[in-house]
N, C-alpha and C positions, 0 to 999 in steps of 0.2 A: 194139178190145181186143187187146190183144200175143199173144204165142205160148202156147199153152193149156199153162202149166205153174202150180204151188201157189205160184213165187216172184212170176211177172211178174203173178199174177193178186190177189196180195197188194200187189205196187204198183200197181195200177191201182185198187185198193180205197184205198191211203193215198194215192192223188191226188186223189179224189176221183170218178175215169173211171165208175167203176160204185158201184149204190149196196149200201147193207147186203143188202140180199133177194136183188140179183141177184148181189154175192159171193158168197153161203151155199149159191144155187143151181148157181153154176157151180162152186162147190167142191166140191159131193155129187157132182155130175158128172163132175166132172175122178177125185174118190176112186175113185167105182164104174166110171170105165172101167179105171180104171190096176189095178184090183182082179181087175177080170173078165178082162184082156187085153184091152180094146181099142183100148186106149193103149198104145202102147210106150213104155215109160220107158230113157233111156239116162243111161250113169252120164255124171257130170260129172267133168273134167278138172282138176282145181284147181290152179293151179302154186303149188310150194312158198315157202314163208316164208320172206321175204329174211335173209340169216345176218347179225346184228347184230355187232356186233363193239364191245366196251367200249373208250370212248374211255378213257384214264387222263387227269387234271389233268395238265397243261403244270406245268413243273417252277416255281419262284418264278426268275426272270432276275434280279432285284436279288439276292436272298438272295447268290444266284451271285457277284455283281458286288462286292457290300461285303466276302463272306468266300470269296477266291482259294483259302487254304488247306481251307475243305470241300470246293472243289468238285472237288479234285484228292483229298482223301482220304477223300470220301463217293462219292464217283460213281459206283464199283461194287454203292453200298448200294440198295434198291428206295427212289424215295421214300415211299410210304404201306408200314406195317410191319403185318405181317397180326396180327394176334392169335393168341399161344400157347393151341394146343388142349391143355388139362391132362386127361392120365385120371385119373378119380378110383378109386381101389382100395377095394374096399369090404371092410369091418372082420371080417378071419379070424374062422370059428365060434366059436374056443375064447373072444377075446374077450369075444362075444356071452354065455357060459358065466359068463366069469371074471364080469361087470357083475352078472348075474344072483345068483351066487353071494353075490357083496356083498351086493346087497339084500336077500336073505334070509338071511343073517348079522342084519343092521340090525334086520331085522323081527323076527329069535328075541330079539336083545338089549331091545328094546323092552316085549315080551311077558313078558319076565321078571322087568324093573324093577316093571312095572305089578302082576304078580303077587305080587311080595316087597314093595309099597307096604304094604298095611296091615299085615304083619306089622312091621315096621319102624317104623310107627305105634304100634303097641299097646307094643311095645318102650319106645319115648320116654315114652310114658305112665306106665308102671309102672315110669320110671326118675324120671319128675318127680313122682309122687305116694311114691316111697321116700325121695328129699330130701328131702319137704317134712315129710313124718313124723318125722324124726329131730326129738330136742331139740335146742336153741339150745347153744352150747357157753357154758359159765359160764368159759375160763381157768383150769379146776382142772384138773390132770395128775392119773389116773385107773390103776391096775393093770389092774382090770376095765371089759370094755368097759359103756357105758351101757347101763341097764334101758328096755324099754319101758314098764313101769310109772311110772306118775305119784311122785314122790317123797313121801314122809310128813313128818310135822311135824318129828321128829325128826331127820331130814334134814337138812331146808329149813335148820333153826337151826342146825347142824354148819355147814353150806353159809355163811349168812350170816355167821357168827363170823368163818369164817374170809377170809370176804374182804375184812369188816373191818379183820382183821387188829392188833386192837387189846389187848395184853396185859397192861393192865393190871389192877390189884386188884377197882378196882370192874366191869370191866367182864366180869372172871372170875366174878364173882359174882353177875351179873344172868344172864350163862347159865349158870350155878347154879340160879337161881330157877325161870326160864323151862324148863330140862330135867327140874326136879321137877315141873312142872304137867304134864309131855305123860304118858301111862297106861302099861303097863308094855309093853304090845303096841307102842307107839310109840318106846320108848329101844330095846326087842328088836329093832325094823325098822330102828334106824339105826344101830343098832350092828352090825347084820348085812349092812349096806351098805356100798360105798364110802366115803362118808361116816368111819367110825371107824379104815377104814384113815388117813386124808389126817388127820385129828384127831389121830392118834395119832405120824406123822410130823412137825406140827408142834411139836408137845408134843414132840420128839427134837431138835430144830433149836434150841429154845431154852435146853433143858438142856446143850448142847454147846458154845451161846453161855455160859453163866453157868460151864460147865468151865474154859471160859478167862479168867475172869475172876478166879478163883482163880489163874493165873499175874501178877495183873498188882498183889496182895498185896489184893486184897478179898473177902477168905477167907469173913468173916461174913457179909457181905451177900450175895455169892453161895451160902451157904446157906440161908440164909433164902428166898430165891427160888428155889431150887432144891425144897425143902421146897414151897410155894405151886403149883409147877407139878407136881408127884408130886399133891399131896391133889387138884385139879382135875383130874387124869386117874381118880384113882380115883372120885372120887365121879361121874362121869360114866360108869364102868361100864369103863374101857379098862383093859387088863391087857394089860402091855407088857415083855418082861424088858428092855430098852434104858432103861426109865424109873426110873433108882436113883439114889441120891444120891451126889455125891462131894463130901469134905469136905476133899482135898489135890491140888494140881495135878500 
């Protein structure tokens, strides 16, 4: 067995010189003497670690050889080029502040949308259900605005006549007929309408027609029609001072 120390006694174990038991034995042995002081242990001398020194790559000789002009104007330069150490600056507080600040901008704006949604909503509703309520427009130009009341018979027949538009004898005369049948509360209601005004402007339009017809020397005949449109305004209830006869141009 070698020198009774923990190294040579461990090679002599991995040679095989001694076996598992009596390694373990002389290990406890060798521990508790070196423990008790019966063993002197002396330090060991280690000599230092050989100072390596980095080889660098041998430079390329061709490189050299095909291009004369780098190697007279690179030749100063290192050939491997170290990598630039960048310091990164990190991002001033106020920054930090300004980002911040944004986002809670975004978030108030957000929050406020969401809150003013359904009034906004109900808004569009009670604009699309006030459309849709209005009447349909008939192309009669109107003084007063439209009623929301439903229109009466009385009306309606002013209303259809005149989009008619039809002036002649017989056809004066069948709304004649038709404005005697509707009841007194019914001529009162359209006569008290829009309706009587717009009936009564075109009853003006025509009489003003047949004035100038007396300039063009059909003096009788434009009286007689003039006559025709006075007795259908009256018996229809309108009373109009614009509604008179003239009997010279």
């Amino acid at each position: 067995m070698a020198a009774m120390n923990l190294r040579a006694l461990a090679k002599d174990y991995a040679k095989g010189v001694i076996g598992p038991q009596a390694y373990r034995m002389a290990r406890n042995d060798l521990i508790e003497g070196i423990l008790s002081g019966r063993i002197k242990v002396a330090a060991n001398d280690f000599q230092a670690p050989l100072n390596v020194q980095r080889i660098e790559p041998e430079a390329d000789i061709t490189s050299f050889r095909g291009n004369p002009a780098a190697t007279s104007k690179d030749a100063s330069k290192p050939l491997i080029d170290k990598p630039e150490t960048r310091k990164v600056t990190p991002p001033a507080p106020s920054t930090h502040r300004g980002i911040l600040a944004g986002i809670a901008i975004i978030i108030a704006c957000l929050v406020i949308l969401v809150a003013l949604y359904p009034f906004t909503r109900q808004t569009n509703e009670v604009f699309d259900t006030s459309s849709q309520s209005q009447i349909p427009d008939t192309g009669l130009q109107t003084d007063s605005p439209q009623s929301a009341v439903a229109p009466g018979a009385g009306e309606i027949l002013i209303k259809q006549f005149l989009q008619q538009n039809d002036w002649t004898d017989e056809n004066l005369q069948f709304f004649i007929n038709q404005w005697q049948l509707l009841s007194a509360e019914e001529q009162d209601a359209a006569l008290s309408s829009s309706a009587r005004t717009q009936l009564a402007n075109a009853i003006h339009r025509k009489l003003v027609e047949e004035h100038a017809m007396l300039g063009l020397g059909e003096v009788q005949k434009s009286i007689e029609r003039q006559t025709v449109l006075i007795n259908f305004a009256h018996q229809t209830g309108i009373s109009d001072s614009r509604l008179t006869l003239k009997e010279t141009p």
